[in-house]
N, C-alpha and C positions, 0 to 999 in steps of 0.2 A: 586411351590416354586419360580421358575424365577419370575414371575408375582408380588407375595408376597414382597419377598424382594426387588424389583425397586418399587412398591407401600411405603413401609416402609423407601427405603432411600429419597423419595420425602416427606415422611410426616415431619419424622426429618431435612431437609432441610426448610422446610417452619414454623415448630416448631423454630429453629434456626434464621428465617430471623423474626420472632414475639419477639423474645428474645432480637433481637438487635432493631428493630426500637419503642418496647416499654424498653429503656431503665430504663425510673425510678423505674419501678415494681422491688418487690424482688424478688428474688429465688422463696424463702418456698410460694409464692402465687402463681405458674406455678409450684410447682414439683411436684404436685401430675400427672399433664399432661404427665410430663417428662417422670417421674420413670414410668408412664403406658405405651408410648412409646417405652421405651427402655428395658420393658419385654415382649411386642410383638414382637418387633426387633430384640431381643438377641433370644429369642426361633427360631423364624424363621429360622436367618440364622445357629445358629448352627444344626437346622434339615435339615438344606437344602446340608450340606455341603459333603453325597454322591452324589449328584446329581453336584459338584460343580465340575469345567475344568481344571483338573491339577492332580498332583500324591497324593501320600499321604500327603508329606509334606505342601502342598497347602490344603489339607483339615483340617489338623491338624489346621494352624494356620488361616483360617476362624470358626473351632469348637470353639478355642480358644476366638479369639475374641467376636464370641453371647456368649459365656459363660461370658465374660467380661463385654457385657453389660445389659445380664441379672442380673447377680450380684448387677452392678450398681441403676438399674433400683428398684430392692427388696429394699436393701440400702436407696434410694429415698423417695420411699413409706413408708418405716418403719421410717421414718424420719431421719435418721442417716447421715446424710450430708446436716444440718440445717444449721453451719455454714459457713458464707460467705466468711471466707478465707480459708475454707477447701474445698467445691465445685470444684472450677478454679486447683486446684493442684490435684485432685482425677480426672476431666476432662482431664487436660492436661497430666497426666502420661496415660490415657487410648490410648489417640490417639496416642501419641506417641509411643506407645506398637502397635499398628495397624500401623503406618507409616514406624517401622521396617522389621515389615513381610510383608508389601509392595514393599518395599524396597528391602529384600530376593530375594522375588519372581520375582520381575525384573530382579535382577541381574543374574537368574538360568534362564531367557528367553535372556541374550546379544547377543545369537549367533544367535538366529530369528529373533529381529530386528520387530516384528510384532506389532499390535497393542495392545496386552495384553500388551506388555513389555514396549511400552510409556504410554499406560496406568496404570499400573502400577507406575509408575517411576512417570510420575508428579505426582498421588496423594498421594504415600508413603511420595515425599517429600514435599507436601502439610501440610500433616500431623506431618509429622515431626518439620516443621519450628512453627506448628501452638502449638503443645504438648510441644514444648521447649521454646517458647514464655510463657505460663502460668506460669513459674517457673521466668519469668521475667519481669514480668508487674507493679511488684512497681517501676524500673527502665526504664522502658519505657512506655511511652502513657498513664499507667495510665488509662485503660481501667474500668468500673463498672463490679458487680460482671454478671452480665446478660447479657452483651456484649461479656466478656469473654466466656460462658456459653452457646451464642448462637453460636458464632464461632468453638467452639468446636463441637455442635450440630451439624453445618452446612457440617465441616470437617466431621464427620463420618456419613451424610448422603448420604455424596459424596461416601465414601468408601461401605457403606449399598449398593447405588444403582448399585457398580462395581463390587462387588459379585452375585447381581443377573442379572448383563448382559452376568457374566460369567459361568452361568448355563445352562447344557446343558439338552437341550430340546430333552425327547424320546416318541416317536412316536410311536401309535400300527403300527402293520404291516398292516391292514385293513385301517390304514388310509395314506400309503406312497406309494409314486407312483413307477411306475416300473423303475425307474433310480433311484432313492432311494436305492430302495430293493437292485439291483443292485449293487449297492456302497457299499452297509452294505457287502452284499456277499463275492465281492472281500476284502475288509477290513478282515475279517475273512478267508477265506481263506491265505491271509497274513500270519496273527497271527500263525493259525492252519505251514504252511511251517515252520513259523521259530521256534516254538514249535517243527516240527518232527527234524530240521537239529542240533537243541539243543540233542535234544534224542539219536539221531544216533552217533552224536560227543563222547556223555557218554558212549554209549557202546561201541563206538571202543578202549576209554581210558580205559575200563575194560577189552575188551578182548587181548591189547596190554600188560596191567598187569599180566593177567592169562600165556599170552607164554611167556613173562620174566621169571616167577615164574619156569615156568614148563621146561627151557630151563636152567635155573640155577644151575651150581650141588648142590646137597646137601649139601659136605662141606664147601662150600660158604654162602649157606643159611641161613640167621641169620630169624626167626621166628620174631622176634620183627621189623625187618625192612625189610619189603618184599621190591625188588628190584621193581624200576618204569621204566617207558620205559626212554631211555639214559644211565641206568645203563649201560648198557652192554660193554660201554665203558672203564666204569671202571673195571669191570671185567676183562675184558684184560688187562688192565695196571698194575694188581694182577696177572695174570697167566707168562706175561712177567719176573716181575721180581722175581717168583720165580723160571722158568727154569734159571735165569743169577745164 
């Protein structure tokens, strides 16, 4: 899938840079190219998006986005975005919908400082400048509808190929070397520690609730709110003031 989706955001990049430097051409005479494109692209990365380097929320909105541009792509083919002022504005809310969750996902890596997170960061707002531009193009530069159209291409081919530089690559075990294996080891062992010191925390909190309960007199005892550990504090400050 890594492979797949940098092969597919190169195609759409070069898709894109034919869009602009054959300016004259229409749309509807390249979109059947397009919409084929961009239902291989859009499948791709939305299948690829367990395999993809981040939490859930980071798969979510790569699922998100193939699903966008398969969408697109269906749309395309079935002719349904024949219209030359309708294209550039159904392009440009897309990328911009992908420059947001770029954008996201930068800002949930500020504290790494890594290369995902400029990563990221320039081409969210890549995308961003490029998605908000389409909504302004009768006022500025005046761009044709295929210039618009490749740029937009080009924008989310860049995105295309940073989804799959961001897929992680697993390795049978037959084929990784013994610092490899090693590394996976301790990683999991890791996990496995801080999975038992979670468990042991939960049981101590249960078994400090059970000797509250059980140390508690009866007349105290209200059944609807069993006492939690600290209560006991308050229990004295009730036993106090009813010997005063």
């Amino acid at each position: 899938m890594r492979t797949l989706n940098m092969l597919m955001g190169v195609l759409l990049i070069l898709a894109g840079i034919f869009m602009i430097a054959n300016e004259g051409i229409t749309f509807i005479s390249f979109a059947f190219v397009i919409g084929l494109l961009f239902i291989i692209a859009g499948l791709v990365e939305a299948l690829s998006c367990n395999n993809y380097r981040g939490d859930e929320g980071d798969r979510a909105w790569v699922l998100i986005d193939g699903l966008i541009m398969f969408a697109i792509g269906v749309l395309i083919i079935l002719n349904k975005l024949a219209a030359d002022v309708v294209v550039p504005l159904v392009m440009g809310f897309w990328v911009l919908t992908s420059g947001v969750g770029n954008m996201v996902r930068s800002l949930e890596r500020r504290s790494s400082k890594d290369a995902y997170f400029y990563g990221y960061l320039i081409i969210g707002l890549l995308n961003v400048i490029v998605g908000t531009y389409m909504f302004f193009n009768d006022n500025l530069l005046l761009m044709s509808v295929s210039v618009q159209v490749g740029i937009c291409i080009i924008a989310q081919g860049v995105n295309a190929f940073m989804v799959g530089a961001t897929i992680i690559i697993f390795k049978s075990d037959f084929l990784k070397t013994k610092e490899e294996m090693l590394a996976q080891a301790v990683k999991d062992a890791e996990k496995a520690q801080e999975a038992a010191k979670e468990a042991i925390k939960t049981v101590k909190e249960a078994k400090a609730i059970v000797k509250e309960i059980e140390q508690t007199p009866e007349e105290l005892l209200d059944a609807s709110l069993a006492p939690k550990p600290g209560d006991d504090i308050e229990i004295t400050k009730i036993e106090i003031q009813d010997e005063e």
